[in-house]
C-alpha positions in Angstrom: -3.6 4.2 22.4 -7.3 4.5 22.6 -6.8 8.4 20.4 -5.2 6.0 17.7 -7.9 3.3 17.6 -10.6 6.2 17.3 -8.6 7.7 14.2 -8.5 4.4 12.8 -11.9 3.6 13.2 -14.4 4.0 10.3 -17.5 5.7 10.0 -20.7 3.8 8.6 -20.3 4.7 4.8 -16.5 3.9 5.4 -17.3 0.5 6.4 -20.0 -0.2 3.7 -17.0 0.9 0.9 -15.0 -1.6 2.5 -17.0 -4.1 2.6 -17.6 -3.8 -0.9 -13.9 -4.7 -2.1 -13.3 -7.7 -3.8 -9.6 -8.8 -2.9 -8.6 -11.8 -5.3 -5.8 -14.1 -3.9 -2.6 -13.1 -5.2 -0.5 -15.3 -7.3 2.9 -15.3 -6.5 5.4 -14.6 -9.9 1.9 -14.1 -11.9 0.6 -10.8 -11.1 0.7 -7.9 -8.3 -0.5 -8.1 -5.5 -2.8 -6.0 -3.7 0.0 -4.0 -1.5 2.1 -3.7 -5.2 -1.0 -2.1 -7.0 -2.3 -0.1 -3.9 1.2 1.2 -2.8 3.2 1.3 -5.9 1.1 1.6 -9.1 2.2 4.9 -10.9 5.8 4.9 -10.1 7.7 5.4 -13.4 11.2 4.2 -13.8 13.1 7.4 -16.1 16.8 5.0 -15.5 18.0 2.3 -14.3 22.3 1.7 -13.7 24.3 -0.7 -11.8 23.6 0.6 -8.0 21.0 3.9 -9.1 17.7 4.0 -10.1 16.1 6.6 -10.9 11.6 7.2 -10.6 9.1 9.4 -10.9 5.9 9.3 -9.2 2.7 11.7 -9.0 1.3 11.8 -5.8 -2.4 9.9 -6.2 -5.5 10.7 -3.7 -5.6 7.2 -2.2 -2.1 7.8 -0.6 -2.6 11.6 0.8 -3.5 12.0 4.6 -6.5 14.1 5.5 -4.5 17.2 4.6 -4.2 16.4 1.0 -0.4 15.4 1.2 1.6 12.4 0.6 0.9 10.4 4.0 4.4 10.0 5.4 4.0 6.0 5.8 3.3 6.1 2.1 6.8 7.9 1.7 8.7 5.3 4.1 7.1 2.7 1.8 8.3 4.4 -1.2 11.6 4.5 -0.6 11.8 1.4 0.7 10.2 -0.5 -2.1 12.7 1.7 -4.8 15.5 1.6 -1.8 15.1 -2.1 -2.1 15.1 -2.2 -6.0 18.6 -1.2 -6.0 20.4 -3.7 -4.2 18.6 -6.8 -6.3 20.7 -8.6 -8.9 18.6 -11.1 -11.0 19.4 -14.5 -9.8 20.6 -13.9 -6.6 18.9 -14.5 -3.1 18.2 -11.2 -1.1 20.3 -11.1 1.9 21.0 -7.5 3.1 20.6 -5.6 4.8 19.7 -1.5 3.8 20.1 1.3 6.6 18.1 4.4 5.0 17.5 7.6 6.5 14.4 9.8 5.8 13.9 13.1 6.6 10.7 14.6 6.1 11.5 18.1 5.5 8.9 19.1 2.9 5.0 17.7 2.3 4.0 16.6 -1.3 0.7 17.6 -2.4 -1.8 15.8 -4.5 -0.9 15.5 -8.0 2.3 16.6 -7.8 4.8 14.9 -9.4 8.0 13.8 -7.4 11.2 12.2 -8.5 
């Protein structure tokens, strides 16, 4: 526990850049909110059919871990978010549940572009 609260700690000029951030309130139904444009800005959607979907994404800097790949909590998020996408029919309440399976076979560098 206490190696995982010294990696997330930050270091003075970490904590100055944070501090910096402005984080508006988000409106719900009017725009995205932080998570949305933080976690999912980029992804384009190449086709959509009844139960598929297909995306593209390139792998940005702000999700890569220290080794310059896709952070793998930014993949589970990924494919949940698209995962997620699949099941929703407009006008209809969201009760499901999704069982997904990830195996994290391969890394994805910076700027590469998945699908």
């Amino acid at each position: 526990m206490e190696e995982a609260k010294e990696f997330l700690q930050l270091n003075k000029e970490e904590a100055e850049s944070v501090s910096r951030l402005t984080i508006h309130p988000h409106r719900l139904g009017f725009q995205c909110s932080f998570y949305e444009d933080f976690a999912l800005r980029g992804i384009r959607v190449d086709s959509v059919q009844p139960g598929f979907v297909s995306c593209t994404f390139r792998v940005p800097p702000r999700l890569t871990d220290k080794s310059g790949n896709l952070a793998t909590g930014a993949v589970a998020n990924l494919v949940d978010e698209v995962g997620g996408a699949i099941v929703h029919v407009e006008g209809l309440t969201m009760n499901v549940s999704v069982d997904m399976s990830i195996s994290f076979l391969g890394t994805a560098k910076l700027n590469v572009r998945i699908s």
